[in-house]
C-alpha positions in Angstrom: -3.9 3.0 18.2 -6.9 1.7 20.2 -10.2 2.8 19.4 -12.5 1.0 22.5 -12.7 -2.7 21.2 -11.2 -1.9 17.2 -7.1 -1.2 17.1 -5.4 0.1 14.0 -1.8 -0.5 13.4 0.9 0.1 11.0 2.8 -3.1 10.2 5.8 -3.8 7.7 6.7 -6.6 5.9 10.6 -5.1 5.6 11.8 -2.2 2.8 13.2 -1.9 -0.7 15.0 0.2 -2.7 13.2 1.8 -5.9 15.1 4.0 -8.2 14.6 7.7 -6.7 13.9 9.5 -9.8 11.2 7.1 -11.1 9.8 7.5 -7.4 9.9 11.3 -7.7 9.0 11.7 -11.5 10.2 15.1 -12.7 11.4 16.6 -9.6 14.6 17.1 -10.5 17.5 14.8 -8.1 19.0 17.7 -7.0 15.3 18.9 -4.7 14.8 15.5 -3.8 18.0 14.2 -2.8 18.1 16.6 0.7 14.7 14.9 1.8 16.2 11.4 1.0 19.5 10.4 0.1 20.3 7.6 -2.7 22.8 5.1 -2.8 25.4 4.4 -5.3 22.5 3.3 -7.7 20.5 6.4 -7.1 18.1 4.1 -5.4 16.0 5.0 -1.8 15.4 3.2 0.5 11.8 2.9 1.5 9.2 0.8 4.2 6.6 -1.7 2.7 4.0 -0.9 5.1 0.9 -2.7 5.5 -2.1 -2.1 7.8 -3.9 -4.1 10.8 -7.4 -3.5 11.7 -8.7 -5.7 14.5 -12.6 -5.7 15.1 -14.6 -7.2 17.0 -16.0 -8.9 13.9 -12.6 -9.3 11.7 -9.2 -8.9 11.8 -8.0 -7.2 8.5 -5.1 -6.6 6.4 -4.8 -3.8 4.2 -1.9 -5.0 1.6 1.0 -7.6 2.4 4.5 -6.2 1.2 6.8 -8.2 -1.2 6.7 -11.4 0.4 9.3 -14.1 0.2 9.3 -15.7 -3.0 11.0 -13.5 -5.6 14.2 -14.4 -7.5 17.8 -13.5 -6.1 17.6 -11.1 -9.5 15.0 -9.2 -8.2 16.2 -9.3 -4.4 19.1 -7.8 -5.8 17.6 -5.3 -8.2 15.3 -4.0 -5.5 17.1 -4.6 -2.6 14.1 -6.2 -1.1 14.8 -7.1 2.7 11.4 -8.2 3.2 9.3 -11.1 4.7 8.7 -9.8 8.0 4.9 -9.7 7.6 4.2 -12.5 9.3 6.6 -11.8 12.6 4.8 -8.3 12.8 1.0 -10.3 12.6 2.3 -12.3 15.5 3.3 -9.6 17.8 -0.4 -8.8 17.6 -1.3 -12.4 18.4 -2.2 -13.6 15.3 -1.5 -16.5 13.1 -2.1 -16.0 9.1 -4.8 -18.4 9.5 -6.9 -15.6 11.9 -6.7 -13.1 9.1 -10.0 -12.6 7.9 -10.1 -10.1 5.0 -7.3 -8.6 2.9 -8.2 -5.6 1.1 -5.4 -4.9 -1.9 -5.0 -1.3 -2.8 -3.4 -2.6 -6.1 -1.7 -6.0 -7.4 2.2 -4.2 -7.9 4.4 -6.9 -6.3 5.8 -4.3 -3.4 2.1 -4.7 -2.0 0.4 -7.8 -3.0 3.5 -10.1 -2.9 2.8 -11.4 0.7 -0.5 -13.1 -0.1 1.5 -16.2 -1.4 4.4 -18.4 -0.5 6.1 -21.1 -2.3 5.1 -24.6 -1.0 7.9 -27.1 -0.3 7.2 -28.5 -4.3 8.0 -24.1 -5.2 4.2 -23.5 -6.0 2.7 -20.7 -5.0 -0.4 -20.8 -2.3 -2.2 -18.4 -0.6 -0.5 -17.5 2.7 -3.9 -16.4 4.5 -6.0 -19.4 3.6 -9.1 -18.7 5.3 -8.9 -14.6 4.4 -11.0 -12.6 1.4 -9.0 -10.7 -0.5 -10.7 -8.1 -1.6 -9.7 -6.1 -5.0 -10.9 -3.7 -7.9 -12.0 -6.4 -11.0 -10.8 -3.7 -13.0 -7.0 -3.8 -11.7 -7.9 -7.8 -11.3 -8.7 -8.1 -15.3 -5.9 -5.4 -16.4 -3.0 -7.3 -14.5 -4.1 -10.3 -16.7 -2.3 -8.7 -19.7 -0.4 -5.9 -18.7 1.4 -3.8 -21.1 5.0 -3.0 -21.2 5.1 -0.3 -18.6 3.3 -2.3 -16.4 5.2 -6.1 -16.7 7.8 -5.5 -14.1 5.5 -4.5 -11.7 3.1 -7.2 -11.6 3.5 -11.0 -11.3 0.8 -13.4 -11.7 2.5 -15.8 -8.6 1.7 -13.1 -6.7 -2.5 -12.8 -6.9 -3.4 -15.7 -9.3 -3.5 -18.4 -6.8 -5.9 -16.7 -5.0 -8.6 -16.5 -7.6 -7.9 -20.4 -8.2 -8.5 -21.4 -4.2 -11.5 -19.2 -4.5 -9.9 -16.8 -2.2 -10.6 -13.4 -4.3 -13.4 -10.9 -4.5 -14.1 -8.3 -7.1 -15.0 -5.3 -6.6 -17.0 -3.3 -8.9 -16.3 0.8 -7.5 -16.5 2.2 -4.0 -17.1 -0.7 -1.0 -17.8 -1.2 2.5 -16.2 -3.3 3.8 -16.8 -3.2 7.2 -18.5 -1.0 9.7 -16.9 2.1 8.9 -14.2 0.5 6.8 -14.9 1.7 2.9 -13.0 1.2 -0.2 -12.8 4.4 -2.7 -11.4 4.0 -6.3 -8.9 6.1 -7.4 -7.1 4.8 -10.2 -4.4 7.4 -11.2 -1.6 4.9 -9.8 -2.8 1.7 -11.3 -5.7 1.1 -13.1 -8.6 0.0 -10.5 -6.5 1.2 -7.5 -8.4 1.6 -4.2 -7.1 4.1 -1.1 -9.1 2.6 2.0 -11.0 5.0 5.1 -11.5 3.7 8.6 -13.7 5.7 10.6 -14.0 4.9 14.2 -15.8 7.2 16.7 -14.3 10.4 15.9 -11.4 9.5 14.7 -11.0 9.1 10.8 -8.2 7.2 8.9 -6.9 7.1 5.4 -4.9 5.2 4.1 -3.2 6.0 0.6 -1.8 3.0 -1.1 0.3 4.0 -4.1 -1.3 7.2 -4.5 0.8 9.2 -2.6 3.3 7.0 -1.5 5.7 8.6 1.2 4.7 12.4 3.1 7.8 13.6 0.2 4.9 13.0 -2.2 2.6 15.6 0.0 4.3 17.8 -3.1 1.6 18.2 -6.1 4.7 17.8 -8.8 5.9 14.4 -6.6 4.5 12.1 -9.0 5.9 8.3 -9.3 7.1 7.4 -13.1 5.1 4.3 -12.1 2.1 5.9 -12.0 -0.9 4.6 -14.9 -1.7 8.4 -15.5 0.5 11.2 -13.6 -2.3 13.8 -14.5 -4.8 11.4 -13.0 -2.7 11.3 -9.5 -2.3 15.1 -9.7 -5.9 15.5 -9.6 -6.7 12.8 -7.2 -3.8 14.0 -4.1 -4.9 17.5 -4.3 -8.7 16.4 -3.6 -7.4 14.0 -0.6 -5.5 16.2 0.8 -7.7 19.5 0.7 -10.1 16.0 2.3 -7.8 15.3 4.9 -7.0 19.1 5.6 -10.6 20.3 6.1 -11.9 17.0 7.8 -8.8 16.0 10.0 -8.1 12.7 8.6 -4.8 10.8 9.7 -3.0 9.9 6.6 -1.2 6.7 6.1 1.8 6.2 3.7 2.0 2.9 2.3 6.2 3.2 1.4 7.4 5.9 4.3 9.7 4.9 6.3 10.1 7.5 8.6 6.8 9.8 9.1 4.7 6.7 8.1 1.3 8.3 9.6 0.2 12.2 10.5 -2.0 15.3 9.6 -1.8 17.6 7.4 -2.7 21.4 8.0 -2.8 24.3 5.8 -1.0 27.7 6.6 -0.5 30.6 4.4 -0.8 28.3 0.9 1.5 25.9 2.2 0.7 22.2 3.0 2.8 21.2 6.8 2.9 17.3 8.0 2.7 16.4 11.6 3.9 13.1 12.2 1.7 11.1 14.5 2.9 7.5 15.5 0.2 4.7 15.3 
């Protein structure tokens, strides 16, 4: 989508394959199964979409998928056919060295994975050397020590050598980032989670991160187990969408993989999603 001299478009580093009923909480299998079907493992397969915002100014990169370097184990466990982030920068003629900024919604693996790579010695180092990454200090400092809920989901290869090249900014609340690019805390998902808005001319862009992960989710009671505080995300999707309803922002789902971008639209009580293609 070309805005005059700014383009925004939806990139993926690959999918993966979550277990369906943590992604759909207590909806029971038997609603969610006819929007998405499982495999034998009752897993669904899902897109690890990023986003690509190229100013005049910046180019930047909102999240970076999985990445390579996990183990076979967790390849396996999540099905992860990733590592296509790179491929899907270059189409745009870009190298990773061109990438400017990187704003993470969160530090989970299945979008924050991407900033590194293991170097021929199997260290991890930043895969956008020149780039800011921009996050929340407060998802920063709780992915330090994360609890037990939260250890699978985060891995220190994944964000820590970015503080040590000098690579990371904290944030302290809502952001700009750019002209018209903001940052707006949320939490609900992860503790210090950001959803980012793009406004360009008239047009006006948000994209969700983990909040509400896949259109499916559109559904107040389609809350990930994942999620820091399920009441938190209830609260938080029903002012973002009444937002995106009243003001006519396109919405952008981080894990859809059909329907990853649309409207939404309000008719007698009942929220509708028009897919629009970015």
């Amino acid at each position: 989508m070309d805005f005059g001299n700014t383009s925004v478009n939806i990139i993926s580093d690959g999918t993966f394959l979550p277990d369906g009923g943590s992604m759909f909480g207590q909806v029971p299998k038997t609603s969610w199964e006819h929007q998405i079907k499982p495999d034998r493992k009752n897993r669904i397969r899902l897109s690890l979409n990023c986003l690509l915002v190229q100013t005049p100014q910046a180019n930047i990169l909102i999240d970076t998928g999985a990445g390579s370097k996990k183990s076979d184990h967790m390849k396996e466990r999540y099905g992860l056919n990733g590592n296509k982030l790179l491929k899907e920068i270059k189409k745009f003629g870009l190298t990773p060295r061109e990438i400017d900024k990187v704003i993470l919604t969160h530090l989970h693996f299945e979008s924050v994975g991407g900033c590194t790579k293991l170097d021929r010695g199997g260290q991890p180092i930043p895969v956008f050397q020149k780039a800011e990454h921009l996050v929340q200090r407060a998802c920063f400092e709780e992915a330090q020590q994360p609890n037990e809920r939260n250890q699978k989901l985060l891995y220190p290869d994944d964000f820590v050598p970015l503080n040590d090249s000098g690579l990371l900014t904290l944030l302290d609340g809502d952001t700009e980032i750019a002209p018209g690019i903001y940052t707006q805390v949320t939490n609900a998902h992860a503790i210090g989670h950001q959803i980012v808005f793009i406004e360009l001319g008239s047009e006006r862009i948000m994209y969700m991160g983990g909040l509400i992960p896949t259109h499916f989710h559109l559904n107040p009671l389609s809350i990930s187990a994942f999620d820091q505080s399920a009441e938190d995300t209830l609260r938080e999707k029903r002012k973002l969408i009444e937002l995106a309803i009243q003001e006519g922002w396109l919405v952008i789902f981080n894990h859809a993989l059909e329907k990853p971008s649309g409207y939404l639209e309000q008719r007698n009580g009942t929220i509708n999603f028009s897919s629009r293609e970015i």
